[in-house]
C-alpha angles and dihedrals in degrees: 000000000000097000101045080057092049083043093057101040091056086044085055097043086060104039077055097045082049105044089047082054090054105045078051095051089046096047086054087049093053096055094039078055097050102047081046091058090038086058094052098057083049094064090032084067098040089057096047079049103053123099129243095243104048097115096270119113115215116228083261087067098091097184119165120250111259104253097060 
């Protein structure tokens, strides 16, 4: 009976360890997603600000590859 006991002590001490490493791992996750999402709304601005003549053809622009 001892030993089931030890077993599932030791069973419990790693689910913890792991699930400790998982929160960590998810919580990294989380703020790599949010200055993901944080860069995004930086380019989305960057696009709505740029002038129509700044080089870049919008997909309306329906130019003609160079070699027709």
């Amino acid at each position: 009976m001892e030993q089931k006991i030890n077993y599932l002590e030791e069973k419990m001490a790693i689910m913890q360890h792991e699930l400790a490493q998982m929160s960590h791992e998810v919580y990294a996750q989380q703020k790599e997603v949010a200055q993901l999402m944080l860069e995004i709304e930086k380019l989305k601005s960057r696009l709505e600000n740029m002038q129509p003549d700044s080089g870049i053809l919008s997909p309306n622009d329906d130019v003609p590859p160079p070699h027709y």
